[in-house]
N, C-alpha and C positions, 0 to 999 in steps of 0.2 A: 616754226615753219608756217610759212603765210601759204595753204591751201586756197585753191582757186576749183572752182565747180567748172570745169574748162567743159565736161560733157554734158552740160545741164543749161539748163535757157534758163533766163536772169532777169530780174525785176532788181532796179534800184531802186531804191528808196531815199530821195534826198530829204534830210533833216536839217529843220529851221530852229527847232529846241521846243518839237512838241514834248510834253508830257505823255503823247499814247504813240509813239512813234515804233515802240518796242510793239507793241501790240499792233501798228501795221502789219507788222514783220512776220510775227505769229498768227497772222490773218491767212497769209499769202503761204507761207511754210505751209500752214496745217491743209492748204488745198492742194499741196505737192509739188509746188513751183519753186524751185531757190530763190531767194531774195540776198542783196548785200543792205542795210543801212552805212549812208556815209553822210560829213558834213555837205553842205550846202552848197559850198564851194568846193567840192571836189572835184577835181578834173577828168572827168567821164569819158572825154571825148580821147584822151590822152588812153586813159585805163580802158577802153571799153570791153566787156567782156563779149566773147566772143560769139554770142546765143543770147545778146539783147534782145530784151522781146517787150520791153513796157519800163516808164518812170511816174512814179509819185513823187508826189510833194506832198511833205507832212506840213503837221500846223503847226502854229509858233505865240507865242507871248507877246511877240511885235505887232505893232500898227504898219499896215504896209507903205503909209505916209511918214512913220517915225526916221529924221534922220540916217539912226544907225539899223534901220530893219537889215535883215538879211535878204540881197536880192541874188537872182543870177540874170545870168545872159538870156534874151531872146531868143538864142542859135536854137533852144531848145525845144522848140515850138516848130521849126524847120527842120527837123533831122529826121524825121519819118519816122521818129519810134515813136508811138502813143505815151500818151501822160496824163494822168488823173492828181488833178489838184485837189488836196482835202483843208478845208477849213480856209487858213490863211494860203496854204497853196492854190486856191479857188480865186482869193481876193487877189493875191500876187499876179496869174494866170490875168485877170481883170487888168491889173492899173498896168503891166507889163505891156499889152498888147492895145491899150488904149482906151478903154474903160476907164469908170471913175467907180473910186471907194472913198467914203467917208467914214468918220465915226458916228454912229446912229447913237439917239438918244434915249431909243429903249431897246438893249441888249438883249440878247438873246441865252439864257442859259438853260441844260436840264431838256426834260422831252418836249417834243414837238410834234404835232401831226404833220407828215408829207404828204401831198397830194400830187401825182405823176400828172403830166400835162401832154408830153407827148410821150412818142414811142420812143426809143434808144434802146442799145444792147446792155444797156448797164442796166437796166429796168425789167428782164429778160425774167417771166416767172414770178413777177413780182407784183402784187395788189396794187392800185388805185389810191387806195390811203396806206396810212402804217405810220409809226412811232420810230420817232429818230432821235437822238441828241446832239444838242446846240450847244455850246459852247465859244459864242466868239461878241466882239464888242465894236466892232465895223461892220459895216452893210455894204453890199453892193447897189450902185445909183442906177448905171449903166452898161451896159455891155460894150465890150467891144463891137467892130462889126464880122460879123459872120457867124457871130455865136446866137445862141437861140437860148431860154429860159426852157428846162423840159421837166422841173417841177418848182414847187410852191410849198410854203409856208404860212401861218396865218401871219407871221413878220416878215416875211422874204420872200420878196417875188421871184427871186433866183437863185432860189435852195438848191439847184443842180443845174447845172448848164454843161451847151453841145457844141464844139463849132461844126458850121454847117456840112464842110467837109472831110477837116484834116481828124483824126482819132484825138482831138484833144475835148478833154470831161473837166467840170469840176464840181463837188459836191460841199456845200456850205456847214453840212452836217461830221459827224463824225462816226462813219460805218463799221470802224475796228472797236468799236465798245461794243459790248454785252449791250447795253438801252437802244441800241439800235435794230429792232426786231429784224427784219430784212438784211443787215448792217454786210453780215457775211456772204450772203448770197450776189451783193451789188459788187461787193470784193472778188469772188468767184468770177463776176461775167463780165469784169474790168481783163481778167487773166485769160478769160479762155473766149469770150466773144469778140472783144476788142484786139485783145495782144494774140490770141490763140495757141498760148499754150496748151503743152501735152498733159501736162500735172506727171512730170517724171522723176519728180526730186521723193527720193524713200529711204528711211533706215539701210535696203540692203544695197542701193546703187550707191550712197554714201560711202559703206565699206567695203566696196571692191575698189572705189575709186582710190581710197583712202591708203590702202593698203599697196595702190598701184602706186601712189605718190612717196609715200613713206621709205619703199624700196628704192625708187629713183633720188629721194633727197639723202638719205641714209648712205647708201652705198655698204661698202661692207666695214663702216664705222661704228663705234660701241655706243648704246644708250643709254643713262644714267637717270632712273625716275624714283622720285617721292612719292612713296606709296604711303596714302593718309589711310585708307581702309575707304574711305566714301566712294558716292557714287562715280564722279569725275574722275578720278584718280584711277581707280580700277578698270572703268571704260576703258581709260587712256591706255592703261598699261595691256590688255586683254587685244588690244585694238592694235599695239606696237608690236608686241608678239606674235601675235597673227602671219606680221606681215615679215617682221625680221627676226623671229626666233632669239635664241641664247645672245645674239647681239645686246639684248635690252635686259637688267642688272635692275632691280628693285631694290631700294633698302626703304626699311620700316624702323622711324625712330620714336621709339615710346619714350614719353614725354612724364609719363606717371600725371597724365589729364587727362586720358582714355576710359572710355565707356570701361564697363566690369567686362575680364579676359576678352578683351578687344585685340592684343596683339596675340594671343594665340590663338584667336577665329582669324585672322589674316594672314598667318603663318599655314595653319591649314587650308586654308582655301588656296593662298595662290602658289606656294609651295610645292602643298601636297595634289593638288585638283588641279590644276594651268602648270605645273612642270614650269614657274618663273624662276632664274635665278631668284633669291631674295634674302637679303642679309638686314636681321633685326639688329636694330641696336639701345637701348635700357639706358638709357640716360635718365631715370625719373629723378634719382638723385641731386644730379646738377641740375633739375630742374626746379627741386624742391627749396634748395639752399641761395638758387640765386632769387626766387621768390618771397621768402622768408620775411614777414612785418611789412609787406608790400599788398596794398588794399586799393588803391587807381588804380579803376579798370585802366586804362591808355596804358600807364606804369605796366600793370601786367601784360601787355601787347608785345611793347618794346623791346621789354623782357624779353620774351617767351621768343617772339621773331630774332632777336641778337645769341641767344642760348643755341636757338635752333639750326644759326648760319655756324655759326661753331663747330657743332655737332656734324653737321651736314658736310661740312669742308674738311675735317678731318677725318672723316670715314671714309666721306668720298678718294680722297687722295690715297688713302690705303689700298682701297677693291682697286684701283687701278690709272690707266687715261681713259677717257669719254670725252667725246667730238661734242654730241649733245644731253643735254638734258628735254626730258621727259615734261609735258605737265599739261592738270588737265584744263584747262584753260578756256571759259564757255565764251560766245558770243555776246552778252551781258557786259563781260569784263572787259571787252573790248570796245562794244560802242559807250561806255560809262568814260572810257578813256579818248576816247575821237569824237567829243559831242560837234555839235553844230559852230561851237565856239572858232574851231577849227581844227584841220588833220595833222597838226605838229607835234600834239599832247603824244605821251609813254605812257604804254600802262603801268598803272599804281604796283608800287613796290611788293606789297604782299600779294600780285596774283604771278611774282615770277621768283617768289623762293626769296626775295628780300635784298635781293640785284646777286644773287648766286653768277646767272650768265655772265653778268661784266667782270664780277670778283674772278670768276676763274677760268674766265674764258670759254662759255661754252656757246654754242648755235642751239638755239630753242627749236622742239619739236615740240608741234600743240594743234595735235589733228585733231581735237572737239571746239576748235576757236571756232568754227561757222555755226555751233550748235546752240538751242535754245535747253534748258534741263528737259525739259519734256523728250527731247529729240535724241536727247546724249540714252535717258533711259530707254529708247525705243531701238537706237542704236544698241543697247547691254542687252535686251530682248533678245535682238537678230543675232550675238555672238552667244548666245545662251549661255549669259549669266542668270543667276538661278535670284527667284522674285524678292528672296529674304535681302540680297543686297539692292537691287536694280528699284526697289518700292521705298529705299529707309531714306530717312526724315534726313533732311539738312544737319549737320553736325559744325560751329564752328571751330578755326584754324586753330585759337587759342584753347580750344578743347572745353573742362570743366573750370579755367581758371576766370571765364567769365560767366559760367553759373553758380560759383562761389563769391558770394557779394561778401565784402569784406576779405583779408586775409588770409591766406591759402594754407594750410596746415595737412599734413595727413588722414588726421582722424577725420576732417572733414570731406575732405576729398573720398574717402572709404565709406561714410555714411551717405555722399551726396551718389555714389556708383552704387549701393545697396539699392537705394528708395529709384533711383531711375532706371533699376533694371528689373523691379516690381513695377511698379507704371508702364512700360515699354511690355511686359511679359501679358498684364491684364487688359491691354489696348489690345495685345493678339487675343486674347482668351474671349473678351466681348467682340470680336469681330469689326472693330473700329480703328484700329492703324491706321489702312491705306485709305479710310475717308477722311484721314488728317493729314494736312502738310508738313506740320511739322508738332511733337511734341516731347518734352523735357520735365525734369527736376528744377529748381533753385533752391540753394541751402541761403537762410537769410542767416544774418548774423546777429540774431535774436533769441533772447531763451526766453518760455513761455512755463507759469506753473502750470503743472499735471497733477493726476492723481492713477496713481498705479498700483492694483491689489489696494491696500490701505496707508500705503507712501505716497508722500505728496512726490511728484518732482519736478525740476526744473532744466528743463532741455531744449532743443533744439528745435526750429521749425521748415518746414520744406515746402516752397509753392512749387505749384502742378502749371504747365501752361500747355495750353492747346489751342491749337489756329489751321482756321479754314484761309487757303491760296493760292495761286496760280503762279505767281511769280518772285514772291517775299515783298515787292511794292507796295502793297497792300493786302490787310489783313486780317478775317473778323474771328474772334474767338467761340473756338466750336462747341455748341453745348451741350458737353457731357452729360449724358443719363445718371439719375442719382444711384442709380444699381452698380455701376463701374464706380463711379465716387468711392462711393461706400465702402466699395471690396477694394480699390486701390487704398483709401486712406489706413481700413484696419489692416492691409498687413502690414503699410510701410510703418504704423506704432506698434503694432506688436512682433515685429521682425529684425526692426532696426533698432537696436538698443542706443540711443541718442537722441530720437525726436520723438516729441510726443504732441507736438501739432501739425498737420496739413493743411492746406491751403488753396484753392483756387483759383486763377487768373482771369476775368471777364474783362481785359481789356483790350480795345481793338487799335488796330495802328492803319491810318494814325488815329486818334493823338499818343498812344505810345509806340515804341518800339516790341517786335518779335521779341527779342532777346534782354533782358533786364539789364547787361550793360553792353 
């Protein structure tokens, strides 16, 4: 289900193949306005939403002289709706309308002092000097005409420019980062001084609307949703029932890669607590046997997603027909799928059940696609899901069979759900969970000597990982007090009969990954 914010004023945001373009996005969101990001070339004039109220241009990789940069049309600039250029949307705004850009030979990276030259609404509250970040490898020479220089850099005499009339900005810096002290506030008076919005976009006008949509696309057709237990999923399914009741048919397939009694905390909660249809189904078995001397991570992907269409399509066909399927499907995975590159891309196979809709014909519902994770939990707030689900830690698709490095065995899998539900229980007990994004177990496929009572032994070891994040893009690792240390590592050796060393993860991504495979 392609939702549209039809009651809501709209900010585009055209994408060139910035790096911080998501973070546009969450700029404008967290000020209460809806935004869409789309490629560059998307045809807006065609689509336009109906409560346009302002366009951005993100920044890009490109030189706006390189042959293949990404440009657009003009028209854009005459259409009456404001537009703020960031970075290369700044230089773009520049060589489009007549200006010159060159490649400068001393680039600009990293902070920078601003100095505000004139007045403008984008500047609205905002100091004189201040710290911004740079980012870009072309200068601007010259202006167009009508445009005006209305701050400075000690590199750049046209670190923000105005035209003199029409609501067209551009800022050479990049205001949607955190190093931009001012960064959000110039973001803010782009929305509400220049475009003037209301800031209407909220958790709870979300799911009225959502709910209003769901019933119109639905009708009195059945709904068929994969319930993973996580945050997304639950949203989704909390959020479908709302609106269409016993129409919507839950099944939970345990995998035998679930957190410790994971299916029957999801059996009770949505079952017993949300009155969902909900039919579990135990496949650990077949999950166990088709994994068996299988140690690639990818191998166990494929696996695990081929196992799981399986499962999924013979249960399904049993509980009954369903029109659509369910899923919880974020904003993320959708612009990951439509970059700048251009809007013909599908989303990636494992954010739709592993092409389930085309195998068996179903019409996707996926009312969290306009949502950012922050926004899906503030959405689970507003329907009062309760904070133990709506706060917990990212969990991947493939479950524990990628925090089992090496081959997947039972005993392993039962020692690696021991030690992570002592770590997950002592993150509550010190009061440190929800200041973490996400954190886990990994069973390594290593035995270490010990010495236990006056027995040596030889067992098994377990790394701990914990990471500070906003978005999984990046990611620093958080650092544990040696007091939680301490009391996680001695029970997980004296608790778990199997490991007898722990371990620590201080590594940040990049240069490595969240997840060890």
């Amino acid at each position: 289900m392609e939702t549209k914010a039809l009651g809501h004023e709209t900010i585009l945001i055209l994408d060139f193949g910035s790096q911080y373009t998501q973070l546009i996005a969450r700029r404008v969101r967290e000020s209460g306005v809806f935004c869409e990001i789309h490629p560059y070339n998307y045809n807006w004039k065609d689509n336009r939403p109906p409560l346009l109220k302002g366009i951005i241009l993100s920044g890009s990789p490109f030189s706006v002289n390189d042959p293949k940069a990404p440009h657009i049309s003009r028209e854009i600039y005459s259409s009456g709706v404001p537009v703020l250029g960031i970075c290369y949307g700044l230089q773009l705004t520049t060589h489009l309308l007549g200006g010159k850009v060159e490649a400068s030979s001393k680039k600009e990276y990293g902070r920078a002092e601003l100095f505000v030259k004139e007045d403008s609404p984008l500047f609205k509250n905002i100091p004189e000097e201040s710290t911004v970040w740079m980012s870009h490898g072309d200068k601007v020479l010259q202006l167009p005409d009508d445009f005006k220089a209305i701050a400075t850099t000690g590199n750049s005499p046209f670190a923000a420019i105005q035209h003199r009339e029409k609501a067209i900005f551009g800022l050479q810096f990049h205001p949607e980062v955190a190093h931009s002290a001012f960064g959000r506030k110039m973001v803010e008076n782009f929305l509400f001084e220049v475009c003037g919005c209301r800031g209407d976009w909220s958790p709870e006008s979300f799911i009225e609307e959502s709910i209003r949509q769901i019933r119109e696309t639905v009708g009195d057709a059945r709904v068929l949703l994969g319930l993973s237990g996580g945050v997304d999923s639950s949203v989704a399914a909390v959020l479908i029932h709302r609106a269409i009741g016993d129409q919507l048919h839950c099944m939970f397939i345990d995998t035998g890669l679930l957190r410790l009694n994971e299916a029957a905390q999801v059996e009770k909660m949505f079952r017993d607590a949300y009155k969902i249809k909900l039919t579990t189904v135990d496949s650990s078995e077949q999950f166990y046997k088709a994994l068996a001397g299988v140690s690639d991570p990818e191998k166990k992907r494929k696996i695990i997603g081929h196992e799981f269409i399986n499962v999924f399509e013979k249960e399904s066909r049993r509980l009954g027909d369903f029109t659509f399927l369910g899923q919880g499907t974020l904003y993320p995975d959708v612009i990951e799928s439509v970059s700048f590159k251009g809007p013909s891309a599908t989303i990636k196979s494992h954010h739709n059940v592993g092409g389930l809709p085309e195998k068996m014909g179903f019409k996707l519902l996926e009312p969290l696609r306009e949502l950012f994770k922050d926004e899906v939990r503030a959405v689970g707030r507003a329907l009062g899901l309760p904070q133990n689900l709506i706060g917990r830690h990212p969990f991947p698709g493939p479950g524990l069979a990628v925090r089992i490095l090496g081959e997947i065995t039972k005993e392993r899998i039962h020692l690696l759900q021991l030690a992570d539900d002592i770590y997950m229980q002592e993150l509550h007990n010190f009061g440190l969970y929800d200041h973490i994004w996400q954190a886990f177990a990994v069973f390594l496929p290593v035995n270490t000597v010990g010495v236990m009572g006056d027995e040596r032994t030889y067992e098994s070891v377990v790394g701990l990982r914990a990471v500070t994040s906003t978005d999984g893009m990046t990611a620093d690792w958080f650092p544990m007090p040696y007091e939680a240390l301490g009391r996680i590592s001695n029970r997980i050796i004296n608790e778990v009969q199997g490991i007898n060393r722990v371990v620590y993860d201080v590594s940040s991504k990049p240069p490595a990954t969240i997840e060890w495979e």
